[in-house]
C-alpha positions in Angstrom: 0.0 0.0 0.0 1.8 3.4 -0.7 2.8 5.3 1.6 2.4 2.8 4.4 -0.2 3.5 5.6 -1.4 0.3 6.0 -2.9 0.2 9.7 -4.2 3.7 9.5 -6.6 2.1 6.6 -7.8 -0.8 9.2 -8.8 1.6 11.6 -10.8 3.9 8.9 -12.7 0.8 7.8 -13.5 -0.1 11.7 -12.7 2.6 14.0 -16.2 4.5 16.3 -16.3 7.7 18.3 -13.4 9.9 18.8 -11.2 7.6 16.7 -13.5 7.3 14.0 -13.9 11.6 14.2 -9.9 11.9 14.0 -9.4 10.0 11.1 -11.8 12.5 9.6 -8.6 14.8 9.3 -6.2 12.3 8.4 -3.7 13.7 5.4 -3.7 10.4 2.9 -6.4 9.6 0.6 -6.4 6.2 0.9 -7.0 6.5 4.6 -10.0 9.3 3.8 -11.8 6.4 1.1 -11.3 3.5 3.5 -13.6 6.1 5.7 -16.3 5.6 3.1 -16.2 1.8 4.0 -16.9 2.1 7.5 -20.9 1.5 8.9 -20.4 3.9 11.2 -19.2 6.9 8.7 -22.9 8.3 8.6 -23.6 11.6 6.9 -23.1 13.8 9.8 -19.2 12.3 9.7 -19.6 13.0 6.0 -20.1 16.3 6.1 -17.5 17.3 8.1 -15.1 15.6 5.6 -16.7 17.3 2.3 -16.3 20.7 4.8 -12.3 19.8 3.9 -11.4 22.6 2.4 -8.2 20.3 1.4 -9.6 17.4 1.1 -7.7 15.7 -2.3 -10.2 15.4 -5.5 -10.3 11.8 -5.8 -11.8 11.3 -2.6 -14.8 13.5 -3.7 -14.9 11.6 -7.2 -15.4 8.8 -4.8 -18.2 10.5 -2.8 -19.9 11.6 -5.9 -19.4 7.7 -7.8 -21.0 6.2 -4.4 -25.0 6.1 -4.8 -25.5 4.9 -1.6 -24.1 8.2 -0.4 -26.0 10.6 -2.8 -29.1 9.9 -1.3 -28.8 12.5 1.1 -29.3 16.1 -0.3 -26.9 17.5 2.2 -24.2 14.9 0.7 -25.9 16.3 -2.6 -25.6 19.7 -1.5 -22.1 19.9 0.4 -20.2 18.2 -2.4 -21.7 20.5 -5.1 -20.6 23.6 -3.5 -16.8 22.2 -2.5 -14.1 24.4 -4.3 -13.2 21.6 -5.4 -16.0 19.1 -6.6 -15.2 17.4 -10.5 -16.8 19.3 -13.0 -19.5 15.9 -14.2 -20.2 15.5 -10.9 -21.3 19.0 -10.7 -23.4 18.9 -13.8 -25.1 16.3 -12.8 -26.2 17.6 -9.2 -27.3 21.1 -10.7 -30.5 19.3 -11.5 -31.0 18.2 -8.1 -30.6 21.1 -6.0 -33.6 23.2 -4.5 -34.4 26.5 -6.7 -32.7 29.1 -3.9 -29.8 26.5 -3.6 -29.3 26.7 -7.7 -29.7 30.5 -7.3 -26.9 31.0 -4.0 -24.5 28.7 -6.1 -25.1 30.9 -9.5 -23.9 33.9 -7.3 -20.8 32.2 -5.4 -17.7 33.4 -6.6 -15.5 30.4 -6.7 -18.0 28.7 -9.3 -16.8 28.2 -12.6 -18.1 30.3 -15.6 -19.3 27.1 -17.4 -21.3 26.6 -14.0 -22.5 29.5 -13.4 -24.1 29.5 -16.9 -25.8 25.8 -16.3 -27.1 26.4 -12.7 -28.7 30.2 -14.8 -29.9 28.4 -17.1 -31.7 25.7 -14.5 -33.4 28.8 -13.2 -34.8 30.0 -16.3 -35.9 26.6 -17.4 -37.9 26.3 -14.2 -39.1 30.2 -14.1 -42.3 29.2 -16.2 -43.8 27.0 -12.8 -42.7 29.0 -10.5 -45.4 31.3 -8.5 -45.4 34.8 -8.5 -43.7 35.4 -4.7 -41.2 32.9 -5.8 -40.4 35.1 -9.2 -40.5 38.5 -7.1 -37.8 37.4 -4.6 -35.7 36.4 -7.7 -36.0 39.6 -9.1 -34.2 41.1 -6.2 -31.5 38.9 -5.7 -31.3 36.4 -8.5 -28.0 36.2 -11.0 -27.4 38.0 -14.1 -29.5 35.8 -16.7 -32.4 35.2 -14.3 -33.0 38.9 -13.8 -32.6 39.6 -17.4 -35.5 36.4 -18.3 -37.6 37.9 -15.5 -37.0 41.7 -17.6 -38.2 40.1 -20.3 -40.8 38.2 -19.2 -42.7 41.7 -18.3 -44.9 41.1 -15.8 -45.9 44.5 -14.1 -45.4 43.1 -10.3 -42.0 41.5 -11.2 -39.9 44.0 -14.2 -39.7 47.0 -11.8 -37.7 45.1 -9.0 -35.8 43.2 -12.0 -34.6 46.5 -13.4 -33.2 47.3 -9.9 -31.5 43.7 -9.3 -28.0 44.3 -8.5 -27.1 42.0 -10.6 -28.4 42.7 -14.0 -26.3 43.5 -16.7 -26.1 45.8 -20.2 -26.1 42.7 -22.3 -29.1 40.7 -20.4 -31.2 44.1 -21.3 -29.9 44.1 -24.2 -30.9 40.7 -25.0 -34.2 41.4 -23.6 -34.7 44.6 -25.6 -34.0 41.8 -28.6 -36.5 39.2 -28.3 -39.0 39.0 -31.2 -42.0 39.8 -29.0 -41.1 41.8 -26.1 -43.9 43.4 -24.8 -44.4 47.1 -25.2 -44.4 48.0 -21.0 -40.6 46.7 -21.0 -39.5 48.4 -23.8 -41.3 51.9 -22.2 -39.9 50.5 -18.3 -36.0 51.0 -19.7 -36.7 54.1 -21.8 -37.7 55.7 -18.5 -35.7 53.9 -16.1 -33.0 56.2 -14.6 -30.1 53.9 -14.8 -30.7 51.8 -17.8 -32.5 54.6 -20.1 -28.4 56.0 -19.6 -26.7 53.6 -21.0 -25.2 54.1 -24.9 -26.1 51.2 -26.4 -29.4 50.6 -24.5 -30.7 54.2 -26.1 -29.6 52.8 -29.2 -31.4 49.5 -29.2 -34.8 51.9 -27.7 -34.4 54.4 -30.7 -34.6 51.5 -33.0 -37.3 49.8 -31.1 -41.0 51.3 -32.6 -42.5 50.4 -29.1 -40.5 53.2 -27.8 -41.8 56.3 -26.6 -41.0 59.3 -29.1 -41.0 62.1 -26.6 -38.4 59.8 -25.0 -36.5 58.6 -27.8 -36.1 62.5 -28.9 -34.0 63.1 -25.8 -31.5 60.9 -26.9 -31.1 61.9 -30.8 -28.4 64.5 -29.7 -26.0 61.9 -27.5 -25.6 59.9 -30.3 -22.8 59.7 -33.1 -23.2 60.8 -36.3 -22.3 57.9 -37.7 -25.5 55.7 -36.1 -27.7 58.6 -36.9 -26.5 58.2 -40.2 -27.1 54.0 -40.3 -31.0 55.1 -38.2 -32.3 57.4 -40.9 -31.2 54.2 -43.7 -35.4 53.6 -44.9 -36.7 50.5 -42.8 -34.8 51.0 -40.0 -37.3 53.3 -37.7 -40.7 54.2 -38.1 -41.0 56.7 -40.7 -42.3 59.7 -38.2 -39.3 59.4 -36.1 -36.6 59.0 -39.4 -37.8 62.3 -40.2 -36.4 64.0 -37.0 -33.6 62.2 -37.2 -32.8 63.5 -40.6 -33.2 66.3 -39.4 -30.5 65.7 -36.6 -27.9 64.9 -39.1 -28.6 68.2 -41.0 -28.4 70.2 -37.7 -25.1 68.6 -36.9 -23.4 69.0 -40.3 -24.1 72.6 -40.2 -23.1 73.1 -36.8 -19.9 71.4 -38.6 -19.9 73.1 -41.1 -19.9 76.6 -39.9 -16.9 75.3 -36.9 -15.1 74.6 -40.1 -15.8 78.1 -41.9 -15.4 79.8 -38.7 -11.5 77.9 -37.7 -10.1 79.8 -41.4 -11.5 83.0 -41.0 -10.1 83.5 -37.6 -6.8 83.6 -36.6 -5.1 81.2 -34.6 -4.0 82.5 -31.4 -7.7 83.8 -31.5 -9.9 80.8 -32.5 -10.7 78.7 -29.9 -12.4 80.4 -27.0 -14.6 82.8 -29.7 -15.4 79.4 -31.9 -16.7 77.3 -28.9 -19.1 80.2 -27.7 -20.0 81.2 -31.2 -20.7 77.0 -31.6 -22.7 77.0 -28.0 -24.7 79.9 -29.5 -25.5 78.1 -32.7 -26.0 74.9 -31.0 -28.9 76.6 -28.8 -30.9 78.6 -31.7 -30.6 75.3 -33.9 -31.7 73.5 -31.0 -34.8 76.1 -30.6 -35.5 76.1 -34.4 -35.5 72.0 -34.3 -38.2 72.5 -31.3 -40.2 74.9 -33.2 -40.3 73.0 -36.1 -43.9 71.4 -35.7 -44.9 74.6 -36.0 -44.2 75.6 -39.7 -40.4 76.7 -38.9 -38.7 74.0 -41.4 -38.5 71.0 -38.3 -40.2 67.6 -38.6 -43.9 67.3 -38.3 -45.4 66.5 -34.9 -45.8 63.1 -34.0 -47.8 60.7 -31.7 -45.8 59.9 -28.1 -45.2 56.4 -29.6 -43.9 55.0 -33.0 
């Protein structure tokens, strides 16, 4: 046997009480699997090995190969969340574990990616059955990809605590703002939410979107680049009420560029800057007041309805 450890072993296999508790700590492997052979190694003694933090990986390849022992959700449970539990034995005891056990291992920090995605997606696939106090407590503390399904789902009692989860990311609303039939109170929930409404890309996707508000989606026209106005106002992109302000967006910005550019050879260097950025502020303003006046007859884009 290596190691010698040859009467250590016969004890594991036979030893009771205190004996049988100290082996529990013993260094070798082979000492720590002749444990599993012993009648009196119940599941109380179990869990205290599994709380090993340096227990060696083939004895929990042995726990997790033993059926006998995987009876017990605590075994189930304690051997699943160990540092160092084998990656198939993991997979296959994400299915077993209780919805607010899949949920606390999704959010641990020593879990793999790979995990973290299969015990999130575990949640999702069981989000459909679940009850609505079960879904409103995941909305508040549930990982990344549950909070963004729960977004998307749209249910009025549940998307305003999922906009607010700590954990919920730009691409989950992204992917939410995506979905072929997301319903029109989430796309109008992130156009107003404080956070989310401030994000680049998430005003871009609601610009695009024809569920979004207009009165909204006008805001945003001027914090965008020229170059996505320029890819918005392409025909079929946005509804054709809202192409027609942002055409006019682009115009108002090539002039403003256009008269920076007039304005930087006519005046001399030394003397250019501080006079061009106020005479550019002033511009910007009464452009920006002709573009609000515009409904009115005053050359700006017809009025439109508050929604695409």
């Amino acid at each position: 046997m290596p190691g010698g450890f040859e009467k250590e072993v016969e004890r594991a296999r036979a030893a009771a009480g205190e004996e049988l508790s100290a082996l529990i700590y013993h260094p070798a492997a082979v000492v720590l699997a002749a444990l599993l052979d012993n009648p009196a190694f119940d599941e109380t003694k179990l869990g205290l090995l599994l709380a090993r933090k340096d227990i060696p990986g083939e004895i929990l390849e042995e726990v997790g190969a033993r059926k006998a022992l995987m009876k017990s959700y605590a075994v189930k449970k304690a051997l699943l969340f160990h540092p160092k539990a084998p990656r198939l034995v993991a997979l296959r005891l994400l299915k077993d574990l209780y919805l607010m056990d899949l949920v606390q291992f999704a959010l641990s920090p020593a879990v793999s990616a790979e995990l973290k995605r299969y015990a999130e997606g575990q949640v999702v696939a069981r989000m459909p059955q679940l009850p609505l106090g079960q879904k409103i407590t995941l909305a508040r503390r549930g990982p990344a990809r549950v909070a963004g399904a729960l977004v998307a789902e749209g249910h009025q009692n549940v998307l305003p605590i999922a906009l607010d989860n700590p954990y919920l990311t730009e691409a989950q609303v992204l992917k939410a703002l995506a979905r072929d039939k997301v319903s029109t109170n989430v796309v109008q929930a992130l156009a107003r939410h404080a956070k989310w409404s401030q994000f680049y890309n998430v005003r871009l996707a609601l610009v695009r979107h024809p569920a979004s508000p207009i009165s909204i989606v006008l805001g945003f026209l001027p914090e965008l680049t020229v170059n996505d106005l320029r890819e918005l106002v392409a025909p079929g992109i946005v509804a054709e009420n809202l192409r027609k302000y942002l055409q006019a967006e682009v115009r108002r910005r090539m002039l403003v560029s256009q008269r920076h550019a007039e304005r930087m050879k006519a005046v001399p260097h030394d003397e250019s800057a501080p006079q061009a950025k106020d005479e550019e502020r002033a511009e910007e303003k009464e452009d920006g007041g002709e573009r609000e006046g515009g409904a009115d007859g005053n050359g700006g884009p017809e009025e439109a309805d508050d929604e695409t």
